[in-house]
N, C-alpha and C positions, 0 to 999 in steps of 0.2 A: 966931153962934159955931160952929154945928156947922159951917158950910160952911170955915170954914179948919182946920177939923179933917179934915174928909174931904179937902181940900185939901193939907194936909200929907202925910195919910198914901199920896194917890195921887203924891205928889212922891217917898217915900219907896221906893215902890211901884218906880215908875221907875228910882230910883237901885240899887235890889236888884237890879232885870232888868238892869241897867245892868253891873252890876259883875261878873252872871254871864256875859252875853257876854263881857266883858272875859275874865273866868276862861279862860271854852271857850276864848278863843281863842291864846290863850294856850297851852294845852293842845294844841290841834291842832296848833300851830306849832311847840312841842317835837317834838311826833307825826313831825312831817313834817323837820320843819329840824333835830331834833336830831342826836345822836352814830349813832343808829340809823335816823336818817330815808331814806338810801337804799333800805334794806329795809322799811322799812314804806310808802314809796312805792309798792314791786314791787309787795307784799302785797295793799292797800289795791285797785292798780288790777286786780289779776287779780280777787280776789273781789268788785270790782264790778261789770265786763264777763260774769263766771259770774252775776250776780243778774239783770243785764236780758235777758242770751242765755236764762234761765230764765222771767222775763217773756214773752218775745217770744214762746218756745216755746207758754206758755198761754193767753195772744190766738191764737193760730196754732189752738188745740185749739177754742178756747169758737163755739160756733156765733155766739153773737148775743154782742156786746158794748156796752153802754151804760156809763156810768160809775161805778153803782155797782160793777156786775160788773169791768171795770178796777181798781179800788180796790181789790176783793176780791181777786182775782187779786197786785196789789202787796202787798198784807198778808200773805197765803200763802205768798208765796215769801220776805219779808221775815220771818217767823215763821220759815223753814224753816233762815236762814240765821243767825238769834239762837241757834238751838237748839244747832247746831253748830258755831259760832266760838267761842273763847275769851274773845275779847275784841272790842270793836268795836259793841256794842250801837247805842252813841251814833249810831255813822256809820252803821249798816246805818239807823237811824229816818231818818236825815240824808235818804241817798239815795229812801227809799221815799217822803218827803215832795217831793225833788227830781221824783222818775216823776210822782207822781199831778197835780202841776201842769200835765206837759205833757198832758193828756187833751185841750184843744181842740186841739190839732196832732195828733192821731192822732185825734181823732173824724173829721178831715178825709177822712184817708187813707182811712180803714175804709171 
């Protein structure tokens, strides 16, 4: 019996994760496609090209870099850029989640 229980509820589990990507995206797609979506395009992509150009700057500074320190580096300027936007929280995590995957493509280069 408990196994169709814990069974149901990792069913239900799924259906809540389920419905919140729905939501997001949903939401982003207003973001982007709505009445205002030209301008929050602009927006979106200048404060994102300012967050890696800030990146890049502090790989460029850090003597040694491995991938904890990378992460930390992304979290930093990811923090920096939470503090001061109004709005955007969601997508500043978005993108810092986007950088910190490609680490084996920059481990390379380094």
């Amino acid at each position: 019996m408990e196994k169709k229980t814990a069974k149901r509820s990792l069913d239900a589990a799924k259906v809540a994760v389920l419905g919140a990507s729905i939501a997001s995206l949903a939401a982003t797609a207003y973001f982007f496609f709505g009445p205002k979506g030209k301008k929050n395009q602009k927006h979106a992509k200048a404060w994102a090209i300012k967050m890696k150009g800030d990146v890049i700057e502090k790989l460029e500074a850090a003597r040694e870099v491995s991938e904890p320190i990378y992460h930390e580096i992304i979290d930093s300027v990811a923090s920096k850029y939470e503090k001061g936007m109004k709005a955007g929280h969601e997508e500043i995590k978005e993108l810092a989640q986007d950088l910190k995957k490609h680490w084996k493509t920059i481990s390379k280069i380094i």
